[in-house]
C-alpha positions as CSV (number, residue, x, y, z in Angstrom):
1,X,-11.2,18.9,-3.3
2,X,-13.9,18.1,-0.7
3,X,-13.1,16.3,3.0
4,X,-14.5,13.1,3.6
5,X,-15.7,12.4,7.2
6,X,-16.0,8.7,6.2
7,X,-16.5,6.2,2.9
8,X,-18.7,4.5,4.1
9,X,-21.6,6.2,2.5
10,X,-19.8,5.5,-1.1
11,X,-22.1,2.7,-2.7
12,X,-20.1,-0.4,-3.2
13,X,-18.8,-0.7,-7.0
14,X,-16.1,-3.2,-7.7
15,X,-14.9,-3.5,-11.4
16,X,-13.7,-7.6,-11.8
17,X,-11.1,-8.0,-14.5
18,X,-13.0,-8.5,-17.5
19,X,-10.8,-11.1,-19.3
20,X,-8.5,-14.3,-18.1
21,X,-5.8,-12.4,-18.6
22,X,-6.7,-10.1,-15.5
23,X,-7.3,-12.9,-13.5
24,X,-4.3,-14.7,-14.2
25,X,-2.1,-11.5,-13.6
26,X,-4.1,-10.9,-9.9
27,X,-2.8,-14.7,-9.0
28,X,0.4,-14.4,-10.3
29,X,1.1,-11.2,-8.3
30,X,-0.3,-13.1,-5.4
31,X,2.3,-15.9,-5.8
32,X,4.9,-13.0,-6.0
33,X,3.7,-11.4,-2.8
34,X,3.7,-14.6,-0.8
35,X,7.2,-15.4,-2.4
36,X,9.0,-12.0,-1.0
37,X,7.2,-12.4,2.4
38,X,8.1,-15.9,2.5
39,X,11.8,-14.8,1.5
40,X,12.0,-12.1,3.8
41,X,10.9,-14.4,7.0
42,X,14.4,-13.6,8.4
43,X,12.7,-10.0,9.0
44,X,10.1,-11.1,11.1
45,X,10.0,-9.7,14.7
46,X,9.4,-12.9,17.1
47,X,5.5,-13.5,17.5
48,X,5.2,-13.4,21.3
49,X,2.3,-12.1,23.3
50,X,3.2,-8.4,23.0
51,X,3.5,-9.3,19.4
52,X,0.0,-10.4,18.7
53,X,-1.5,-7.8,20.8
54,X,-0.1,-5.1,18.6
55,X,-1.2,-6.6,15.9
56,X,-4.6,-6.5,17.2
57,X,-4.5,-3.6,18.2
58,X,-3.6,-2.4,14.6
59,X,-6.3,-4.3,13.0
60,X,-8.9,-2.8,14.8
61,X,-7.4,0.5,13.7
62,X,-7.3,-0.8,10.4
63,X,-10.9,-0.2,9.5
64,X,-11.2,3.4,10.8
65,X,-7.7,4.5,9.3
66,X,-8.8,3.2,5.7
67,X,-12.2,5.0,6.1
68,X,-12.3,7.6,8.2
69,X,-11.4,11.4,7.3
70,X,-9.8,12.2,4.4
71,X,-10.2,14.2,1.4
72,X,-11.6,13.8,-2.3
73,X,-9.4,14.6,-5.4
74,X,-10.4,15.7,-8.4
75,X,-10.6,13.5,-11.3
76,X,-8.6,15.6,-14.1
77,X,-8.2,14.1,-16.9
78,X,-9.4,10.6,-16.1
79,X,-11.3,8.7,-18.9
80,X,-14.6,5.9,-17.5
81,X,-13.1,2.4,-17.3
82,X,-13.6,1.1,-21.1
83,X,-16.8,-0.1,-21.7
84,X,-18.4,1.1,-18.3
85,X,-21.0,4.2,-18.6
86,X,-20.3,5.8,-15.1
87,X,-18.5,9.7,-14.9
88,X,-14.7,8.9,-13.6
89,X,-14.4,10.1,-9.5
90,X,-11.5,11.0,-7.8
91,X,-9.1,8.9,-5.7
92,X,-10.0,9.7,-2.1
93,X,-6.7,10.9,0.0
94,X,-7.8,9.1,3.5
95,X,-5.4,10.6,6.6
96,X,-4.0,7.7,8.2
97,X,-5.2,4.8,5.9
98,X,-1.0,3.7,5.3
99,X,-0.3,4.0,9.2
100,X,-1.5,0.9,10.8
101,X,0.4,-1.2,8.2
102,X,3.8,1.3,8.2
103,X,3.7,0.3,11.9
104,X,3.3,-3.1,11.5
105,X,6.2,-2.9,8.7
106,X,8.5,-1.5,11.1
107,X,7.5,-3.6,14.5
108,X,6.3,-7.0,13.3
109,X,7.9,-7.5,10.1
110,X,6.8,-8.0,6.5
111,X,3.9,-11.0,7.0
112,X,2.2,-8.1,9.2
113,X,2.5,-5.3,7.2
114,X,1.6,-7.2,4.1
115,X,-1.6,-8.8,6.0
116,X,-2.7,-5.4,7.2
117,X,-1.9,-3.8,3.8
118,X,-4.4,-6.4,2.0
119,X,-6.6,-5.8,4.8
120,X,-6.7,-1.9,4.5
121,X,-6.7,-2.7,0.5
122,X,-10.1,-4.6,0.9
123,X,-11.6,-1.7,2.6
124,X,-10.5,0.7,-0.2
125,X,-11.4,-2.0,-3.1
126,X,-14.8,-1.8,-1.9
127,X,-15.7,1.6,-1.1
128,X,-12.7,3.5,-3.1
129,X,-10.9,2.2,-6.0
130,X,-12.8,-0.4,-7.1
131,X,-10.1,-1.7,-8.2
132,X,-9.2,-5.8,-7.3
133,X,-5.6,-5.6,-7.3
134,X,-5.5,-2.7,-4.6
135,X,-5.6,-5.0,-1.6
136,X,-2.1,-6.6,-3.5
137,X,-1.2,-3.3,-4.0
138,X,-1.0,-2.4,-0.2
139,X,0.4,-5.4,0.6
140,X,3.2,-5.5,-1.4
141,X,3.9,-1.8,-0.4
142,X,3.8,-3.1,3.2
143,X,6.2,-6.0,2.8
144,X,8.6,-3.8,0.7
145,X,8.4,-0.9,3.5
146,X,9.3,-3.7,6.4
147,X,12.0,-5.6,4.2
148,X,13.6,-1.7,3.8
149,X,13.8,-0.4,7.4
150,X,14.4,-3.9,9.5
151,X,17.3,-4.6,7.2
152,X,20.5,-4.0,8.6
153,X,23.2,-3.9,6.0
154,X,25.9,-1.3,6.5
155,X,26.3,0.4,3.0
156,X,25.1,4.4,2.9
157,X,22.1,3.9,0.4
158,X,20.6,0.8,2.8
159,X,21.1,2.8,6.1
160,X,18.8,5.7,4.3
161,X,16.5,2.9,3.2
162,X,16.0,2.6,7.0
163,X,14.7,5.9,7.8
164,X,10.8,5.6,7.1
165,X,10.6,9.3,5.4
166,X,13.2,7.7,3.0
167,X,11.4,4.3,2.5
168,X,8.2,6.0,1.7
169,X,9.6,8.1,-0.7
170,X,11.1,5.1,-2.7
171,X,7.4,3.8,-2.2
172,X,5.9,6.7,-4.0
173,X,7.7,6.2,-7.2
174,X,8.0,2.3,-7.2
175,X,3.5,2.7,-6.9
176,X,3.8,4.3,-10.2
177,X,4.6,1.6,-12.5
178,X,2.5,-0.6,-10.4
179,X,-0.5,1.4,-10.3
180,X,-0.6,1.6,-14.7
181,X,0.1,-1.9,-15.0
182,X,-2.8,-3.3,-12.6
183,X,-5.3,-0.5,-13.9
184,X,-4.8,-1.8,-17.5
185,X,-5.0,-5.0,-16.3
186,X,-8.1,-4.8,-14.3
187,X,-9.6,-2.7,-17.6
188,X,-11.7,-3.9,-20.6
189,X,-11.4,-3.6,-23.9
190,X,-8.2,-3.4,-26.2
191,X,-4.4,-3.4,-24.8
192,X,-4.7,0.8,-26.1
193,X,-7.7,1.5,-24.4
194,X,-6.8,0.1,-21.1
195,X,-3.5,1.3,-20.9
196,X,-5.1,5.0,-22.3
197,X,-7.6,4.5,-19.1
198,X,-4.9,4.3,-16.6
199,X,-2.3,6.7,-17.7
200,X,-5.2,8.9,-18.2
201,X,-6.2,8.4,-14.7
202,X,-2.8,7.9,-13.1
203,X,-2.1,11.8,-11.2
204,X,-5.0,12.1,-8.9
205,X,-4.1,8.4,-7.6
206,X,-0.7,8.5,-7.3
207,X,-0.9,12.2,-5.6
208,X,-3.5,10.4,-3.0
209,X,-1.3,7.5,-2.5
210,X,1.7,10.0,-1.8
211,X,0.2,11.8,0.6
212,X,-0.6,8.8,2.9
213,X,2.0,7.3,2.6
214,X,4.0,10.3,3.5
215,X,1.6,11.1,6.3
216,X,2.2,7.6,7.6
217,X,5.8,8.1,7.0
218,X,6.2,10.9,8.9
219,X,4.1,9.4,12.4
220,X,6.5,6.4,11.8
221,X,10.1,8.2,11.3
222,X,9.3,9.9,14.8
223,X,8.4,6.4,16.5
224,X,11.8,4.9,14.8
225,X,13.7,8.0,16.4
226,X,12.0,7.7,20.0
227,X,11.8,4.2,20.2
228,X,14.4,2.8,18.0
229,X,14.4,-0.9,20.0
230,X,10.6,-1.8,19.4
231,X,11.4,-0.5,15.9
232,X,14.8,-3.0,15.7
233,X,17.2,-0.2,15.0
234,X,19.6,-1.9,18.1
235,X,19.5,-5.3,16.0
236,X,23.5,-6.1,14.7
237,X,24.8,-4.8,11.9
238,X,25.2,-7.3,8.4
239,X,27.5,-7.3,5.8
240,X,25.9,-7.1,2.1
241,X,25.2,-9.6,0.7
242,X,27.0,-11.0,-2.7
């Protein structure tokens, strides 16, 4: 493991889906994303002044977070992407690349998380993973940690889906699946080989995903706790609904 100061002097390598397939999967998980942020519009904070200034403010920090200080992973046991001659690198763990987006889940509501999320996801796309669905990735993540903590049902397992620690967590696991299914996607070659790639490849990524989104979890659990109105803990409680 080696720190990072920044990415940017990583030489820009996307890998495109090699097949229609790919392509088709990357729109339809962009018609699902818009779908849950659309459906989950009764999360949104109100868009004021103080509103849009945050959200400024968080996508200037954006850039910085996603690319600024971290640490690289090792490889393990990772196999090339089929069909492309290049040595397999690790995932890069960057500090605070989930924060700006785990703040905008929590103040602004899921459209800002999941914009900032696809914004940070560009960033690491480009100079990280390489991969094209990441930018979805982190975006859905976003609008799934929002929809979790500014809901307000009253049942045991929803009221711990409002602490960010726990949210996170559930975030953590849920990226598994996700991260397999979009690697094999974005892959060449046959349905075995791609899905051999990303399993192969799967520990060092998800262990850097953990990490900052746990990192991220952590600065927003003690934001929740000392300013529980801007984070809409003091919004009424609602019944589940059937």
């Amino acid at each position: 493991m080696e720190i990072i100061p920044w990415l940017l002097d990583t030489n820009p390598a996307p890998l495109w889906p090699a097949s229609i397939v790919g392509w088709l999967s990357w729109v339809v998980f962009l018609g699902l994303l818009l779908w849950l942020v659309w459906s989950w519009r009764h999360y949104q904070a109100l868009w004021d002044q103080r509103a849009w200034t945050i959200f400024a403010a968080l996508a200037i920090l954006t850039p910085l977070a996603s690319l600024v200080l971290g640490f690289r992973l090792p490889a393990g046991a990772a196999l090339p992407p089929p069909g492309v001659p290049q040595d397999p690198r690790g995932p890069a763990l960057m500090l605070l690349s989930s924060l700006p987006w785990l703040l905008a889940g929590g103040i602004l509501g899921p459209l800002g998380a999941a914009v900032l999320g696809g914004f940070s996801g560009i960033f690491r796309f480009i100079w990280d993973t390489r991969n094209v669905f990441s930018p979805l990735e982190l975006a859905l993540l976003g609008a799934l940690f929002s929809a979790a903590v500014r809901q307000r049902y009253r049942t045991g397992m929803f009221r711990l889906l409002r602490e960010p620690l726990v949210a996170v967590s559930a975030l953590a696991l849920l990226y598994a699946p996700l991260y397999i299914i979009d690697s094999s996607l974005a892959a060449s070659g046959t349905l075995e080989a791609r899905l051999d790639y990303a399993i192969t490849s799967a520990q060092y990524p998800l262990l850097a995903v953990a990490g900052e989104l746990l990192i991220a979890g952590l600065f927003a659990q003690v934001l929740a706790v000392t300013f529980p109105a801007a984070w809409g803990r003091r919004l009424p409680l609602q019944p589940v609904r059937r």
